[in-house]
C-alpha positions as CSV (number, residue, x, y, z in Angstrom):
1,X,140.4,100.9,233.6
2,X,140.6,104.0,231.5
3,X,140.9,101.8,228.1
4,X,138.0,99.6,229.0
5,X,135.8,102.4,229.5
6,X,137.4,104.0,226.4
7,X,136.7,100.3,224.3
8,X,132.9,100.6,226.1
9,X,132.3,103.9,224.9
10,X,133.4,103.4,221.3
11,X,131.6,99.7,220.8
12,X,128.2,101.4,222.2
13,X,128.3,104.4,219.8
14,X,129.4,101.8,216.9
15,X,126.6,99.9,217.4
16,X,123.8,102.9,218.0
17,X,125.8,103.9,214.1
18,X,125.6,100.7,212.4
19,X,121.9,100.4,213.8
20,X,120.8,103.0,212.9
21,X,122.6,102.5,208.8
22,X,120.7,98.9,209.2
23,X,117.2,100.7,209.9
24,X,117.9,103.3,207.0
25,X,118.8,100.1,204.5
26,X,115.7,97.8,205.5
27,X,113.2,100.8,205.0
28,X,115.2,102.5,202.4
29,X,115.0,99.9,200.0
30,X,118.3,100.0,198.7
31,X,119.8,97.3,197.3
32,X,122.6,97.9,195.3
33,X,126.4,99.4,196.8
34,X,124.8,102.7,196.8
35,X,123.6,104.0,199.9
36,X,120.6,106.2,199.5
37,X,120.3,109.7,200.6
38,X,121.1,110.3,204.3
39,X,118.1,112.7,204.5
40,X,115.8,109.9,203.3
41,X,117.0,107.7,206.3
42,X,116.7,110.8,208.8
43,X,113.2,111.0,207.5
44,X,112.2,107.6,207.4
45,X,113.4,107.3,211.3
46,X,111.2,110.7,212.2
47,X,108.1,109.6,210.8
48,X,105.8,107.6,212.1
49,X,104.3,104.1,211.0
50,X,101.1,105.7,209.2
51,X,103.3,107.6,207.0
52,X,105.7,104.3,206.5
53,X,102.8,102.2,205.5
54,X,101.9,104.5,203.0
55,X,105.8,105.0,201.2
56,X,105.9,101.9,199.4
57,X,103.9,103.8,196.5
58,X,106.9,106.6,196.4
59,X,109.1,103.9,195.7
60,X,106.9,102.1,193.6
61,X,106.6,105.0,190.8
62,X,109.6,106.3,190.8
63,X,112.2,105.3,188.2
64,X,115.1,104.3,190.6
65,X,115.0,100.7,190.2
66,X,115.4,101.2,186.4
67,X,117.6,103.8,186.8
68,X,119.8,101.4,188.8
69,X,119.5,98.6,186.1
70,X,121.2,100.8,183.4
71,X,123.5,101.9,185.9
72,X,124.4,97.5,186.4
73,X,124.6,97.0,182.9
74,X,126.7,100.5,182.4
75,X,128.8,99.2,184.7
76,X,128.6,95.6,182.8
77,X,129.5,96.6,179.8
78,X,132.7,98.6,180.5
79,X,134.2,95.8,182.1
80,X,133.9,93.8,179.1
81,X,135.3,96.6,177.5
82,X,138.0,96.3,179.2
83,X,138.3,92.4,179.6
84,X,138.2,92.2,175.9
85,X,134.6,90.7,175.5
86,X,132.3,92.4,173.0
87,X,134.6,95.2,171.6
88,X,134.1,95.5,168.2
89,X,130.6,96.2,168.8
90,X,131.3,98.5,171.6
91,X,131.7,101.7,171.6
92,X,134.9,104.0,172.5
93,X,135.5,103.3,176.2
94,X,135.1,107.4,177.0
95,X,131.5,106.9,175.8
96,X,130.9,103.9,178.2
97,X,132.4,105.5,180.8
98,X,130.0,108.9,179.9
99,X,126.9,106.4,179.9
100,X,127.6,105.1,183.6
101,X,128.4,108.7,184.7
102,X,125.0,109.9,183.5
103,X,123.3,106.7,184.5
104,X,125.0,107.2,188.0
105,X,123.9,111.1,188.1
106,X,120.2,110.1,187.5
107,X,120.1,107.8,190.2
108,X,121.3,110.1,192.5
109,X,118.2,112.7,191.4
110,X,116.3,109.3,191.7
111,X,117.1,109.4,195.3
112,X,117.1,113.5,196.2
113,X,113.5,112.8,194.9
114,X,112.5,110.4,197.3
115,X,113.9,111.3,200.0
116,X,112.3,115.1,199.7
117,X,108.7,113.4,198.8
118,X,109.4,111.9,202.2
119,X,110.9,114.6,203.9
120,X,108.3,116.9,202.6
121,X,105.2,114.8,204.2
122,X,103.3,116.9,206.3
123,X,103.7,113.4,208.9
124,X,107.5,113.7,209.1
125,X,108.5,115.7,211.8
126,X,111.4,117.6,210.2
127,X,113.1,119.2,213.1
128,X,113.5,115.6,214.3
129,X,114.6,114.0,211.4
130,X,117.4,117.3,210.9
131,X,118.4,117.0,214.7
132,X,119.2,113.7,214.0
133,X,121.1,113.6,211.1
134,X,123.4,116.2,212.6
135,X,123.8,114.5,215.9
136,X,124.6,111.3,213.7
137,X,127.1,112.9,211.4
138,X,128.5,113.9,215.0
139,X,128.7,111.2,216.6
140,X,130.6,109.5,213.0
141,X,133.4,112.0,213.7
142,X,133.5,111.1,217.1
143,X,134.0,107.3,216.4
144,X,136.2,107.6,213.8
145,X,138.6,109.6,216.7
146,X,137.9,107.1,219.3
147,X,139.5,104.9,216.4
148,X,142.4,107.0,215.3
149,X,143.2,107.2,218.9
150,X,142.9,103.3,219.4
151,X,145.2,103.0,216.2
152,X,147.9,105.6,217.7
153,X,147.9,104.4,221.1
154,X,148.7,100.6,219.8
155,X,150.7,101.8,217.5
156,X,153.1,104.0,220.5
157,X,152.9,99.9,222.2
């Protein structure tokens, strides 16, 4: 009885977490294996639908997508660095490496300057959007014990 209501309790708090990481991908208009600034998604969830409708042009002008191109084709050309394709017209493999670094960097300021243009809008209810990031990053450490103690206890079977 105990380890159903155990499995209950972890499956329902799994779900309100990969929810809520759905929500912040569909309105955070990431698509890459990056995954956007957790204060953008806090944001995004504490603000209502006049403020929403009106965040396309913050994604719009900012330089992200471009951003995330160079980061694609960073990424491109050091694995044909590495697969022998295109190396005598490549340079050193420290200088691709550099170029995806600072490709990488300025897609992360990319982001940190969304998500406070969001944050920042006088719509956004900030105290909401901080309460529930913490209680998020919360309720992540409390799965991930729910799960090292699933792990143990089979393991002790």
């Amino acid at each position: 009885l105990y380890m159903r209501k155990f499995s209950l309790l972890a499956a329902s708090i799994g779900a309100a977490i990969l929810g809520f990481a759905a929500y912040a991908h569909a309105f955070g208009g990431h698509h890459g294996h990056h995954h956007g600034s957790p204060a953008l998604a806090a944001c995004l969830a504490a603000a209502p639908k006049s403020v929403k409708a009106n965040l396309w042009s913050t994604f719009k002008n900012s330089p992200l997508r471009g951003d995330e191109q160079t980061v694609r084709a960073d990424k491109q050309a050091i694995a044909q660095f590495i697969l022998g394709i295109n190396t005598s017209t490549s340079p050193p493999l420290s200088t691709l490496e550099s170029n995806l670094s600072a490709a990488q960097f300025k897609v992360i300021q990319d982001e940190d300057a969304i998500a406070q243009a969001v944050c920042t809008n006088p719509g956004v209810s900030l105290p909401a959007a901080a309460t529930l990031y913490t209680n998020l990053q919360n309720n992540r450490a409390t799965v991930r014990g729910y799960f090292a103690a699933a792990h143990a206890a089979a393991a002790g079977q």
